[in-house]
mmCIF file of the N, C-alpha and C atoms, coordinates in Angstrom:
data_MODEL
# 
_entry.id   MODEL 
# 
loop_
_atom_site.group_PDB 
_atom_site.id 
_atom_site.type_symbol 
_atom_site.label_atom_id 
_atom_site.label_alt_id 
_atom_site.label_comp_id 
_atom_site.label_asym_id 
_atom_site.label_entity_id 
_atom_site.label_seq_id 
_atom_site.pdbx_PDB_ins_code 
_atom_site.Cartn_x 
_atom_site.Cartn_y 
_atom_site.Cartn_z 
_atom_site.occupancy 
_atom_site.B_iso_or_equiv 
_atom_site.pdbx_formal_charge 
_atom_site.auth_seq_id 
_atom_site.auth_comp_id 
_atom_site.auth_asym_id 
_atom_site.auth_atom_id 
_atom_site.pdbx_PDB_model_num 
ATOM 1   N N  . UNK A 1 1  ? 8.994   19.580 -28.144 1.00 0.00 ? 1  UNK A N  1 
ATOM 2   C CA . UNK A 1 1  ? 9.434   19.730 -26.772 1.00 0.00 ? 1  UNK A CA 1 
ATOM 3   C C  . UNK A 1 1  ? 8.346   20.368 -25.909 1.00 0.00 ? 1  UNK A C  1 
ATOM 4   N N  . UNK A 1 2  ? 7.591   21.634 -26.767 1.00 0.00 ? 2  UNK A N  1 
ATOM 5   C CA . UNK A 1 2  ? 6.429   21.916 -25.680 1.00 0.00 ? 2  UNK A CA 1 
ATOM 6   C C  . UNK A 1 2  ? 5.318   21.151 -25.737 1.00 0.00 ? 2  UNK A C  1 
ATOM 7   N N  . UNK A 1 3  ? 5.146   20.232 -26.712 1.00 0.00 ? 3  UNK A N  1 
ATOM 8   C CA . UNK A 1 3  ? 4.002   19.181 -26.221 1.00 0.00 ? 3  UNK A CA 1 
ATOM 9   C C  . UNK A 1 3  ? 4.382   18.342 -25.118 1.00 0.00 ? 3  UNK A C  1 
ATOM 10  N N  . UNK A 1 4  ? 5.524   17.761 -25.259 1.00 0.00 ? 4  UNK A N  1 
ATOM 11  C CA . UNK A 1 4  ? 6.562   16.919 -23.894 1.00 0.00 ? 4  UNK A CA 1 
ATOM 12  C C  . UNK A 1 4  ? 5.804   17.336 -23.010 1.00 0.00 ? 4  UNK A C  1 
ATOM 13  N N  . UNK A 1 5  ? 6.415   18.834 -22.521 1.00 0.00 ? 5  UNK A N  1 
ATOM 14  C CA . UNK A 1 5  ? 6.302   19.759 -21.044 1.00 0.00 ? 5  UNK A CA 1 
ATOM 15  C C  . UNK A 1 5  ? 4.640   19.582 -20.820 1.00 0.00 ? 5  UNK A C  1 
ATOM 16  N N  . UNK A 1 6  ? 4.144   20.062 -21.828 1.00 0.00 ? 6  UNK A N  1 
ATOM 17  C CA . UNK A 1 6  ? 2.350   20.227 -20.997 1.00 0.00 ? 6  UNK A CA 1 
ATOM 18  C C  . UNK A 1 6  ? 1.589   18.805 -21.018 1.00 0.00 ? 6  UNK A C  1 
ATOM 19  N N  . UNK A 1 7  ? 2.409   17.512 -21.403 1.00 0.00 ? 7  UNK A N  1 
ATOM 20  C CA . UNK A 1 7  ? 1.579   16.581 -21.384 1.00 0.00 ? 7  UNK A CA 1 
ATOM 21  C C  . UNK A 1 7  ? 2.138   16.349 -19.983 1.00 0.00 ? 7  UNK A C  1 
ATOM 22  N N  . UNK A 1 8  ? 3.579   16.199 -20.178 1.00 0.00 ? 8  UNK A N  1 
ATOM 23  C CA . UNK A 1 8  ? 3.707   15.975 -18.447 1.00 0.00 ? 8  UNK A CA 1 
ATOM 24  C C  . UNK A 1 8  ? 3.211   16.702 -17.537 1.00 0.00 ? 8  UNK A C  1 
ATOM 25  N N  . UNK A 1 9  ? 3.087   18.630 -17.158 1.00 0.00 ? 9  UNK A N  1 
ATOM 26  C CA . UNK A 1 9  ? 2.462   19.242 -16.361 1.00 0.00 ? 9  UNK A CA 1 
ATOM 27  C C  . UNK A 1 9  ? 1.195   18.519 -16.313 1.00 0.00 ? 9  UNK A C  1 
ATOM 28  N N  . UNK A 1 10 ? 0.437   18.129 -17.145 1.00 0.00 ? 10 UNK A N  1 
ATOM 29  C CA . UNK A 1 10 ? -0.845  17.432 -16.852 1.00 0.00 ? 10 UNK A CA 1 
ATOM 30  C C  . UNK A 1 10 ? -0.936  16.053 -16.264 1.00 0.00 ? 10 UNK A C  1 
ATOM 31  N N  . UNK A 1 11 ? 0.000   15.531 -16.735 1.00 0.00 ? 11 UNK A N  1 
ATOM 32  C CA . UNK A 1 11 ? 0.144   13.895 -15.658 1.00 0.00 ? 11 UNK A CA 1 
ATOM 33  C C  . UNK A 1 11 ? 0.493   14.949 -13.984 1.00 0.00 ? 11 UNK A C  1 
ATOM 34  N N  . UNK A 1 12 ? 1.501   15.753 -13.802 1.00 0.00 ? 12 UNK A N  1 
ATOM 35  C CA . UNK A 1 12 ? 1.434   15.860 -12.778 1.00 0.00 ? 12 UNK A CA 1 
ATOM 36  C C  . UNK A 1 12 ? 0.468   16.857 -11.490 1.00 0.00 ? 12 UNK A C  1 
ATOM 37  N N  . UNK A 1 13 ? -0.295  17.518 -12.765 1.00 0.00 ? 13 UNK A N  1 
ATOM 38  C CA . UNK A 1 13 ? -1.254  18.487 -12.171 1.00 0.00 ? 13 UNK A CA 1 
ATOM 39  C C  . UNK A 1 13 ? -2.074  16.819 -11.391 1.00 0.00 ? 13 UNK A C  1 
ATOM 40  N N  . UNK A 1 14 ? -2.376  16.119 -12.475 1.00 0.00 ? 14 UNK A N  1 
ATOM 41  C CA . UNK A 1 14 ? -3.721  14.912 -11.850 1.00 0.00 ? 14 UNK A CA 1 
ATOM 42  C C  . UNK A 1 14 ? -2.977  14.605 -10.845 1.00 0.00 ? 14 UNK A C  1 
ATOM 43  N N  . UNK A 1 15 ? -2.394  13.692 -10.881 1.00 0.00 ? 15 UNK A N  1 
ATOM 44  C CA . UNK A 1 15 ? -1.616  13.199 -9.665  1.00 0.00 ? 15 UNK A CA 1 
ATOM 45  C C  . UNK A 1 15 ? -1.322  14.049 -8.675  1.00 0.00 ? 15 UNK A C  1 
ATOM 46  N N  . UNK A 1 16 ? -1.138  14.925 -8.373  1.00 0.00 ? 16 UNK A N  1 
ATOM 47  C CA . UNK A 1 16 ? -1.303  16.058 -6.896  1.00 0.00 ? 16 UNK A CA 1 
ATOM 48  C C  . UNK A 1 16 ? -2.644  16.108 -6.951  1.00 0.00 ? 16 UNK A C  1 
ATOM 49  N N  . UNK A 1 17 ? -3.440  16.374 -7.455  1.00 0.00 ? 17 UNK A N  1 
ATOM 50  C CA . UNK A 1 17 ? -4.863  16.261 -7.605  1.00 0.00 ? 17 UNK A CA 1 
ATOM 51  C C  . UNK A 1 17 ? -5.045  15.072 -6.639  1.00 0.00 ? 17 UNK A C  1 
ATOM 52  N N  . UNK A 1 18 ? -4.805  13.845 -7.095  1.00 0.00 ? 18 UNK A N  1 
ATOM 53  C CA . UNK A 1 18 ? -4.904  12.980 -6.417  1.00 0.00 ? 18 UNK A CA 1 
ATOM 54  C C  . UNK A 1 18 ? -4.514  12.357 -4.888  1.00 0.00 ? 18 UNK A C  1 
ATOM 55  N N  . UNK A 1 19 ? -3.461  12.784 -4.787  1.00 0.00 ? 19 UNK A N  1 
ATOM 56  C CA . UNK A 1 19 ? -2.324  12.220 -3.682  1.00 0.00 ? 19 UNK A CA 1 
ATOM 57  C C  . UNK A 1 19 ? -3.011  13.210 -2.848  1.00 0.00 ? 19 UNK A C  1 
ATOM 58  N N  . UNK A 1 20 ? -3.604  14.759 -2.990  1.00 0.00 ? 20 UNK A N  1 
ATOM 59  C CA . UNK A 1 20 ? -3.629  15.323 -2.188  1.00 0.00 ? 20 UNK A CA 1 
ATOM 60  C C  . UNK A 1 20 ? -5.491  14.885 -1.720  1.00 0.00 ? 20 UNK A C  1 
ATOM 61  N N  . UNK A 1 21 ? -6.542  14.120 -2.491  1.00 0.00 ? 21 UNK A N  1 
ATOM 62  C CA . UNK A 1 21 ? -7.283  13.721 -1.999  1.00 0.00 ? 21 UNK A CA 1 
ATOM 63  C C  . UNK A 1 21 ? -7.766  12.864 -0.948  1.00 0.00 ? 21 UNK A C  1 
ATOM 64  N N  . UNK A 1 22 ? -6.198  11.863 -1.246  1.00 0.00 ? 22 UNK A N  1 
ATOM 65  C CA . UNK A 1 22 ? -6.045  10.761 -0.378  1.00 0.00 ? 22 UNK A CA 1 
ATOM 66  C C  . UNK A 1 22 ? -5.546  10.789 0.790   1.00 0.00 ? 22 UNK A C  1 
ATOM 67  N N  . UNK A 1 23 ? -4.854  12.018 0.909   1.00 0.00 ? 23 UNK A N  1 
ATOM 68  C CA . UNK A 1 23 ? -4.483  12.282 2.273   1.00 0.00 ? 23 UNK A CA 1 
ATOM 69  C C  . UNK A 1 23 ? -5.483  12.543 3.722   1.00 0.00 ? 23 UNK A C  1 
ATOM 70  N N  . UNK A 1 24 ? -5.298  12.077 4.621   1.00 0.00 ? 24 UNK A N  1 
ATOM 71  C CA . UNK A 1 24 ? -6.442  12.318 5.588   1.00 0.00 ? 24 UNK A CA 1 
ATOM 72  C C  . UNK A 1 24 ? -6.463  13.728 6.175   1.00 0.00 ? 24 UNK A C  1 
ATOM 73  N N  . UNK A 1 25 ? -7.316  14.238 6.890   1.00 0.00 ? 25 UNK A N  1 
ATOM 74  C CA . UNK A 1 25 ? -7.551  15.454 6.938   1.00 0.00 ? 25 UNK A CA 1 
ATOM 75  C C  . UNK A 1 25 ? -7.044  15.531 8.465   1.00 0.00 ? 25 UNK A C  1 
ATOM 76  N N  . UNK A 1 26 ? -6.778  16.688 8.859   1.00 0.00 ? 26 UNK A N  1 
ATOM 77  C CA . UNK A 1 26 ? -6.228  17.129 10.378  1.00 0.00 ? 26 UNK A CA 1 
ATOM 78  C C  . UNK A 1 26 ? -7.043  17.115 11.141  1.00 0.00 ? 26 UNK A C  1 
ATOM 79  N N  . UNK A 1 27 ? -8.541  17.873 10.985  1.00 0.00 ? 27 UNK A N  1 
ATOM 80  C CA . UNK A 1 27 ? -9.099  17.221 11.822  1.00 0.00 ? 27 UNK A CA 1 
ATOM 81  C C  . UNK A 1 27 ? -10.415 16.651 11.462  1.00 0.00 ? 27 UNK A C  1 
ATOM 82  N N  . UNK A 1 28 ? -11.396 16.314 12.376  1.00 0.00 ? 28 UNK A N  1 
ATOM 83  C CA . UNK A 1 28 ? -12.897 15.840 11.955  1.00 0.00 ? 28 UNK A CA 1 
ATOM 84  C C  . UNK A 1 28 ? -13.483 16.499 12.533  1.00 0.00 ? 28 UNK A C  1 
ATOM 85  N N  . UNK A 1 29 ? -14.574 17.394 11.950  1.00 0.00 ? 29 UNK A N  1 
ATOM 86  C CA . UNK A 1 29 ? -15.701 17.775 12.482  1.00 0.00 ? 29 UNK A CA 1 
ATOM 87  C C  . UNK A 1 29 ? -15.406 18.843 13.844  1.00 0.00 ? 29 UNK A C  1 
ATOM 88  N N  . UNK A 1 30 ? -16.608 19.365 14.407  1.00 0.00 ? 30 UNK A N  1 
ATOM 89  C CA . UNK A 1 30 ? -15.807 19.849 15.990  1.00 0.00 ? 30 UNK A CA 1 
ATOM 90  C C  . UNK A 1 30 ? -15.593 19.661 16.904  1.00 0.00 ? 30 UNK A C  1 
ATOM 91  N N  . UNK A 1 31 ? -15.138 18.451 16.909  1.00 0.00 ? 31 UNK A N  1 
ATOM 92  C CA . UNK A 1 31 ? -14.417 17.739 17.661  1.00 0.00 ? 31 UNK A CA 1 
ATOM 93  C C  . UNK A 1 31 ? -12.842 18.510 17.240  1.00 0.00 ? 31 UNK A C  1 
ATOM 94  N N  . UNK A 1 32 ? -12.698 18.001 16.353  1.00 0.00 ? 32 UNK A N  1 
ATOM 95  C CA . UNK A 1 32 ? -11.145 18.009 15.560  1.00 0.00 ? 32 UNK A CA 1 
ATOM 96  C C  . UNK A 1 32 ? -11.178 19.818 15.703  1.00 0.00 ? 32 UNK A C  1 
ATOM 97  N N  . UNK A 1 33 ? -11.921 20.511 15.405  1.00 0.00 ? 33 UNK A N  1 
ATOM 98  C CA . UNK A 1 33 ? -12.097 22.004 15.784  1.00 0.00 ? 33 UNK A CA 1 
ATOM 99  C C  . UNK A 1 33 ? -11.465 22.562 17.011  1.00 0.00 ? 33 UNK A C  1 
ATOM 100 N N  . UNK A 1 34 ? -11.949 21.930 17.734  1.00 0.00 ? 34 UNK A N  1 
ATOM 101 C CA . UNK A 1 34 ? -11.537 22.219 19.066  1.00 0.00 ? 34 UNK A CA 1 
ATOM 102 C C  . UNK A 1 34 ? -10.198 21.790 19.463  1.00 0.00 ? 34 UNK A C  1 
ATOM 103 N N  . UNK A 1 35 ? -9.719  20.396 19.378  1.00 0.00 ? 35 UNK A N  1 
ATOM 104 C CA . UNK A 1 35 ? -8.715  19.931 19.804  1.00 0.00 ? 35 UNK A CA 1 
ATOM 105 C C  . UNK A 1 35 ? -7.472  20.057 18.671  1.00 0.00 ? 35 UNK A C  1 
ATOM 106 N N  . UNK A 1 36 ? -7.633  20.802 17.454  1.00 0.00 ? 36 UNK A N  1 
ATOM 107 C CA . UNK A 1 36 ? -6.838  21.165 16.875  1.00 0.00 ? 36 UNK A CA 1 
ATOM 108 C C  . UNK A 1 36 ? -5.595  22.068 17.008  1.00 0.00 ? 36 UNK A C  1 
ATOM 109 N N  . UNK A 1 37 ? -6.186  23.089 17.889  1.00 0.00 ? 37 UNK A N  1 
ATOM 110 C CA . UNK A 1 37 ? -5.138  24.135 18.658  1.00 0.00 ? 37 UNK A CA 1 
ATOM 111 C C  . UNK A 1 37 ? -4.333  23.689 19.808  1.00 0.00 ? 37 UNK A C  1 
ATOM 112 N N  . UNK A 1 38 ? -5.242  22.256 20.206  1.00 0.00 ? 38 UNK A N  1 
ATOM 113 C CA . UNK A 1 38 ? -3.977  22.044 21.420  1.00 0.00 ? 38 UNK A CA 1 
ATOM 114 C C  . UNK A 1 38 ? -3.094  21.112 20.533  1.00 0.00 ? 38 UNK A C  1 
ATOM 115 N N  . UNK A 1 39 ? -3.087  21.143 19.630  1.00 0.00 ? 39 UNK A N  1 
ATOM 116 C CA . UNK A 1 39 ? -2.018  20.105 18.761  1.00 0.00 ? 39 UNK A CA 1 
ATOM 117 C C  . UNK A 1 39 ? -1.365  20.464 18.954  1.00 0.00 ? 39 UNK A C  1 
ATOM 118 N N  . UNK A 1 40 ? -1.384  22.184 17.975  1.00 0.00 ? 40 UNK A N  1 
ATOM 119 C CA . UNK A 1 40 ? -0.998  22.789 17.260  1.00 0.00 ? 40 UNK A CA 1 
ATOM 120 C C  . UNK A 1 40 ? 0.327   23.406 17.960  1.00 0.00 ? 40 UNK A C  1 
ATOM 121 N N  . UNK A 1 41 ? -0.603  23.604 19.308  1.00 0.00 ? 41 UNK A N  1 
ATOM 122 C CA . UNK A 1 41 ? 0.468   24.339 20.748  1.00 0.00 ? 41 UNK A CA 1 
ATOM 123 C C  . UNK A 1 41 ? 1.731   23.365 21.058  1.00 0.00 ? 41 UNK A C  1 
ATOM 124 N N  . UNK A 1 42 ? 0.980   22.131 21.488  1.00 0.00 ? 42 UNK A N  1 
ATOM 125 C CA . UNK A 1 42 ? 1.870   20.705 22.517  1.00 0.00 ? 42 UNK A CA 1 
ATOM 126 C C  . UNK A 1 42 ? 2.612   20.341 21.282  1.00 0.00 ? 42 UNK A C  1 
ATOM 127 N N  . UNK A 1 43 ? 1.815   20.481 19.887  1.00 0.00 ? 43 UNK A N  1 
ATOM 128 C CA . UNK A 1 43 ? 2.675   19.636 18.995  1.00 0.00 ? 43 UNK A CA 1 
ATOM 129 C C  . UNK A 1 43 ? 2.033   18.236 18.936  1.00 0.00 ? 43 UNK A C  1 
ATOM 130 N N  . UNK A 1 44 ? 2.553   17.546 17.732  1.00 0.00 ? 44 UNK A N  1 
ATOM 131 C CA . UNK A 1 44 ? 1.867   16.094 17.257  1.00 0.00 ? 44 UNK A CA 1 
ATOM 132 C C  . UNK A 1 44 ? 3.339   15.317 16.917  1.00 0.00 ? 44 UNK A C  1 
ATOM 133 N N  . UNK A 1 45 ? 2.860   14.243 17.447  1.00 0.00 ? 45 UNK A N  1 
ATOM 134 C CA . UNK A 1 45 ? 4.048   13.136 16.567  1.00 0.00 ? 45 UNK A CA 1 
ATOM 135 C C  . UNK A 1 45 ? 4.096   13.269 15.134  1.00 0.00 ? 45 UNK A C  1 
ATOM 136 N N  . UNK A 1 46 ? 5.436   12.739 14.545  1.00 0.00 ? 46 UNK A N  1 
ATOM 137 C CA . UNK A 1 46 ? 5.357   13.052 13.387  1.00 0.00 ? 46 UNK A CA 1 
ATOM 138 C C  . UNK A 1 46 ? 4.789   11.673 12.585  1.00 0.00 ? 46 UNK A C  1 
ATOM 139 N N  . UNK A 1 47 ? 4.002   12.083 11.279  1.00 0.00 ? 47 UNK A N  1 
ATOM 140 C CA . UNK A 1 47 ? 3.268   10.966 10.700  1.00 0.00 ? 47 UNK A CA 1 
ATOM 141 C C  . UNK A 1 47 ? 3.881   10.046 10.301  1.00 0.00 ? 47 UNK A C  1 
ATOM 142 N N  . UNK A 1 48 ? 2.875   9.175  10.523  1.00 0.00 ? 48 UNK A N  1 
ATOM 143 C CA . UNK A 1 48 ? 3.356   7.456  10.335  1.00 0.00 ? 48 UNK A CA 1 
ATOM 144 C C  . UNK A 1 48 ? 3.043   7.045  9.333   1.00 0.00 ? 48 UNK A C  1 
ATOM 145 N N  . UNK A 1 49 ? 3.619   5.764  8.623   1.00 0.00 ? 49 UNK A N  1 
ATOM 146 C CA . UNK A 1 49 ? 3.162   5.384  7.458   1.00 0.00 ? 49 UNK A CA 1 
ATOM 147 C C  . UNK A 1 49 ? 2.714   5.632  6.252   1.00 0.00 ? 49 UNK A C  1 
ATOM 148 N N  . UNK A 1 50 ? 1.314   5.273  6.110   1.00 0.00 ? 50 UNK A N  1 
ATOM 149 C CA . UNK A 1 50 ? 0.703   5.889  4.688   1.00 0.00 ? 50 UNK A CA 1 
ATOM 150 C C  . UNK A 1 50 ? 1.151   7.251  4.638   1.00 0.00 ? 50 UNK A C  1 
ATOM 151 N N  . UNK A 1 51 ? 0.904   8.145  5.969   1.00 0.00 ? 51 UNK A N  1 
ATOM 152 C CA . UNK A 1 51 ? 0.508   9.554  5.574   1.00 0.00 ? 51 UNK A CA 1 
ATOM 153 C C  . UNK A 1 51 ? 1.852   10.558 5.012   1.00 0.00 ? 51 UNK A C  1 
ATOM 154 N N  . UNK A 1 52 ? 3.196   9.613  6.319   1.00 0.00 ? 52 UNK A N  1 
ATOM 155 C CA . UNK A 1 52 ? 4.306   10.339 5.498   1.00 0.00 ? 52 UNK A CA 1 
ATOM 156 C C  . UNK A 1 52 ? 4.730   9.947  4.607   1.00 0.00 ? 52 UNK A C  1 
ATOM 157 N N  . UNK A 1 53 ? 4.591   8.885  3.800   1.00 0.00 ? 53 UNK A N  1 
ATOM 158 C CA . UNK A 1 53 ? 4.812   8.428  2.361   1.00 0.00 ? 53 UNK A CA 1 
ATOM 159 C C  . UNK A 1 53 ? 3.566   9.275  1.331   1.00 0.00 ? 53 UNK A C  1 
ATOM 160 N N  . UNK A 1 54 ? 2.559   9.813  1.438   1.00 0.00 ? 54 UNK A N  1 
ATOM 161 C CA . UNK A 1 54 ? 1.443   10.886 0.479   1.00 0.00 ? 54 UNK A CA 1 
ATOM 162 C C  . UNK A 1 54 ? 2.231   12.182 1.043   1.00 0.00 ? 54 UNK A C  1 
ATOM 163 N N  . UNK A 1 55 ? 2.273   12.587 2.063   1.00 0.00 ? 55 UNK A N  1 
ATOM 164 C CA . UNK A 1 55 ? 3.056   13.920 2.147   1.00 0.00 ? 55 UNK A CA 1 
ATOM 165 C C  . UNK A 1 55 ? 4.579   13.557 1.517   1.00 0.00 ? 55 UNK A C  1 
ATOM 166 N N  . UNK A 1 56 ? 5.317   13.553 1.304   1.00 0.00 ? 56 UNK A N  1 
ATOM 167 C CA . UNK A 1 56 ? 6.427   13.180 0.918   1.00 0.00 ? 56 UNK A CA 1 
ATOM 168 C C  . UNK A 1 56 ? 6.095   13.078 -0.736  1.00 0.00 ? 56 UNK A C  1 
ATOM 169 N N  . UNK A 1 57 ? 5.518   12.540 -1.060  1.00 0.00 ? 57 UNK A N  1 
ATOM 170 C CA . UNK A 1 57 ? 4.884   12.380 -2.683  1.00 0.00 ? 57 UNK A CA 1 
ATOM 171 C C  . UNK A 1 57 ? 4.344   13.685 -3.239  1.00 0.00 ? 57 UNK A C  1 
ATOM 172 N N  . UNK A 1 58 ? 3.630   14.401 -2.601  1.00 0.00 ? 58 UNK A N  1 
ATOM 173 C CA . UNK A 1 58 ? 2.781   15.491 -2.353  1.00 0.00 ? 58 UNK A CA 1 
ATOM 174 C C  . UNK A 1 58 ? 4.267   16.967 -2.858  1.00 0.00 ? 58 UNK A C  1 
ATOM 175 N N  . UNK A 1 59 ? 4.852   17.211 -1.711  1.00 0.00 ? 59 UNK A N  1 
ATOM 176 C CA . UNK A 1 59 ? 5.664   17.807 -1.862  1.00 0.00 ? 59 UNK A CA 1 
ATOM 177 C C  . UNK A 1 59 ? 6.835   17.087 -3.404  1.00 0.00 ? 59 UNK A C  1 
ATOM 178 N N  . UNK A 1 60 ? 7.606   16.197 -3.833  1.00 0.00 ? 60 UNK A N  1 
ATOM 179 C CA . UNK A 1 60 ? 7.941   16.047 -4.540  1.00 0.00 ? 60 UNK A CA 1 
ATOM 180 C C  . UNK A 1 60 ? 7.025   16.778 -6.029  1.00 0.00 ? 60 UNK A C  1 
ATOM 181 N N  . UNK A 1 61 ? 5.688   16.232 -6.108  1.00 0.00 ? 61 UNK A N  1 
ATOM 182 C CA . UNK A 1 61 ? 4.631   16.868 -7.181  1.00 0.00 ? 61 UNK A CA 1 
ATOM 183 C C  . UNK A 1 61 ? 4.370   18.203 -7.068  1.00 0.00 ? 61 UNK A C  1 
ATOM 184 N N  . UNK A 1 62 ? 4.464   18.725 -6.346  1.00 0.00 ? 62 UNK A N  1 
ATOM 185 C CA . UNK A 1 62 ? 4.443   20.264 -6.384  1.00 0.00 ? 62 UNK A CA 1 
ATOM 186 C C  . UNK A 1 62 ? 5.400   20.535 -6.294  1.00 0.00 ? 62 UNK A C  1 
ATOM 187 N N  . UNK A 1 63 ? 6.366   20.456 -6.308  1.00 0.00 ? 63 UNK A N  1 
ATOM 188 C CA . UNK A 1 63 ? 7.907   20.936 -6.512  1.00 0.00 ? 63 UNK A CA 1 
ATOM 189 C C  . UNK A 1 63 ? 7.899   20.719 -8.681  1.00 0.00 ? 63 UNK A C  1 
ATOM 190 N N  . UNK A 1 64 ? 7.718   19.798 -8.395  1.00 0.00 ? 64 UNK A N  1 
ATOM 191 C CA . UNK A 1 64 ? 7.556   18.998 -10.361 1.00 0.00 ? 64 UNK A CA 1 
ATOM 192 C C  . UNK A 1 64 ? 6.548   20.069 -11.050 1.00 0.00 ? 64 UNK A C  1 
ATOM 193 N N  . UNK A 1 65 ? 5.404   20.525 -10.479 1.00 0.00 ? 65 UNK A N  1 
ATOM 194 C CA . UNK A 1 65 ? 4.559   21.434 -10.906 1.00 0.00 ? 65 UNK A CA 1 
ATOM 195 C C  . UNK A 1 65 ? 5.121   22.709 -11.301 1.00 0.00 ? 65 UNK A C  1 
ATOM 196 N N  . UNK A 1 66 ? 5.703   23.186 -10.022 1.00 0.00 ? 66 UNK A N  1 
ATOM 197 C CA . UNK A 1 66 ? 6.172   24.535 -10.121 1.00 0.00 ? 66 UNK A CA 1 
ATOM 198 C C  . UNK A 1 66 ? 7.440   24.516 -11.403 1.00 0.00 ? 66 UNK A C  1 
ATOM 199 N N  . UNK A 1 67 ? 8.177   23.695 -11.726 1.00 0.00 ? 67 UNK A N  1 
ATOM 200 C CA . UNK A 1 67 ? 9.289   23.649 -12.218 1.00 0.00 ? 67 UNK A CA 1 
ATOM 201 C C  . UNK A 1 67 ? 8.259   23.359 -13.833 1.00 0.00 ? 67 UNK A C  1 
ATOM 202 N N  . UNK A 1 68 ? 7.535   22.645 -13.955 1.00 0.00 ? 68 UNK A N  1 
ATOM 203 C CA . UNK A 1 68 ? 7.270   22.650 -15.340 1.00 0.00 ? 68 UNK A CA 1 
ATOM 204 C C  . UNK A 1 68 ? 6.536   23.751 -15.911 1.00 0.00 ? 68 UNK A C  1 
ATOM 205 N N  . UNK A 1 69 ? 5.745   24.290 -14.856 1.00 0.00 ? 69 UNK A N  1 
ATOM 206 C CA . UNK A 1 69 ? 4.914   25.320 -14.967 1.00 0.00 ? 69 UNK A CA 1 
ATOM 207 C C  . UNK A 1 69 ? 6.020   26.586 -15.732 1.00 0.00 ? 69 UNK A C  1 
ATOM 208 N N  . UNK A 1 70 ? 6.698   26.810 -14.991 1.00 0.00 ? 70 UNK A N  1 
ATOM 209 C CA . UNK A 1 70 ? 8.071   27.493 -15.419 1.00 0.00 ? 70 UNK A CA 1 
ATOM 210 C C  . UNK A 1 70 ? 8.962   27.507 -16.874 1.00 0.00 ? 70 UNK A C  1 
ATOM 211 N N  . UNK A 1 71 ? 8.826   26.282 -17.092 1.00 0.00 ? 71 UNK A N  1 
ATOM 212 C CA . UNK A 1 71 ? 9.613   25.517 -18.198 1.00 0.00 ? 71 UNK A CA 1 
ATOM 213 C C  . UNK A 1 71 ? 8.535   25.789 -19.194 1.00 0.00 ? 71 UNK A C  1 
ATOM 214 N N  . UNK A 1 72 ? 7.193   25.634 -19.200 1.00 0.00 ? 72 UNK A N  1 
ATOM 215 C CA . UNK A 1 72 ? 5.959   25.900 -20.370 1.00 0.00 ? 72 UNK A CA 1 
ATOM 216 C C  . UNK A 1 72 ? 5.725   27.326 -20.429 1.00 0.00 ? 72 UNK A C  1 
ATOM 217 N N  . UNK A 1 73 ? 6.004   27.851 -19.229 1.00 0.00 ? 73 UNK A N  1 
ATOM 218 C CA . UNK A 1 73 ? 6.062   29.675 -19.588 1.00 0.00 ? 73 UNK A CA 1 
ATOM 219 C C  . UNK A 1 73 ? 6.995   29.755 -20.644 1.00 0.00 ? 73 UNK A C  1 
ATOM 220 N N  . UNK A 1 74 ? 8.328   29.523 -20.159 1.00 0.00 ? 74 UNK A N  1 
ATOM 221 C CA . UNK A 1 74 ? 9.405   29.874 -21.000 1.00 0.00 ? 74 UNK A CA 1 
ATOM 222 C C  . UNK A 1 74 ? 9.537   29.552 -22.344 1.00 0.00 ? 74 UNK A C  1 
ATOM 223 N N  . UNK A 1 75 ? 8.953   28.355 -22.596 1.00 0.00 ? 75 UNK A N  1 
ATOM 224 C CA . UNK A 1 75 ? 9.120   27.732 -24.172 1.00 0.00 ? 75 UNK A CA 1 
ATOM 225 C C  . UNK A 1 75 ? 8.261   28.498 -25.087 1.00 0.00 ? 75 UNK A C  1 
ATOM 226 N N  . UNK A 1 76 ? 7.528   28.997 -24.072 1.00 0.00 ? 76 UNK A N  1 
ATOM 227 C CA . UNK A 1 76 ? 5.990   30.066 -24.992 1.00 0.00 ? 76 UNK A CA 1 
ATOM 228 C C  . UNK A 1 76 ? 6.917   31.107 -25.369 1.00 0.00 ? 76 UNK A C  1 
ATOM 229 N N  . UNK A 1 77 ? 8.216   31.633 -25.097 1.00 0.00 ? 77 UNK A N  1 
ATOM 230 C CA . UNK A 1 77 ? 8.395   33.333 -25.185 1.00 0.00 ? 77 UNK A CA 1 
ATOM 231 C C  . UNK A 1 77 ? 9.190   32.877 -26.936 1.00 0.00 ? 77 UNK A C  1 
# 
């Protein structure tokens, strides 16, 4: 059972690893520096497409992380 848990924590450590590479970044350069705070203030539409389907994935895998992470502590005691 604790080989189970840490082979899966490791499929899901990579995969947030991943999903969170692919995500695009908030801003670019300073450009994106600058005009980041008036986002931040006025606010942004909420993401479209690709990005809220990787955020959405993103959060599910770190939710999965924290919970196995937990589950491989415990099996150790």
């Amino acid at each position: 059972m604790h080989t189970l848990l840490v082979t899966l924590l490791v499929i899901v450590s990579i995969g947030l690893i991943v999903i969170v590479l692919l995500q695009s970044g908030r801003s670019a350069g300073l450009s994106g520096a600058i005009t980041g705070g008036a986002e931040q203030l006025f606010g942004k539409q909420k993401a479209r497409g690709l990005d809220a389907i990787l955020q959405r994935i993103t959060v599910v895998l770190a939710v999965l992380f924290f919970v196995l992470s937990i589950a491989v502590t415990y099996m150790q005691l």
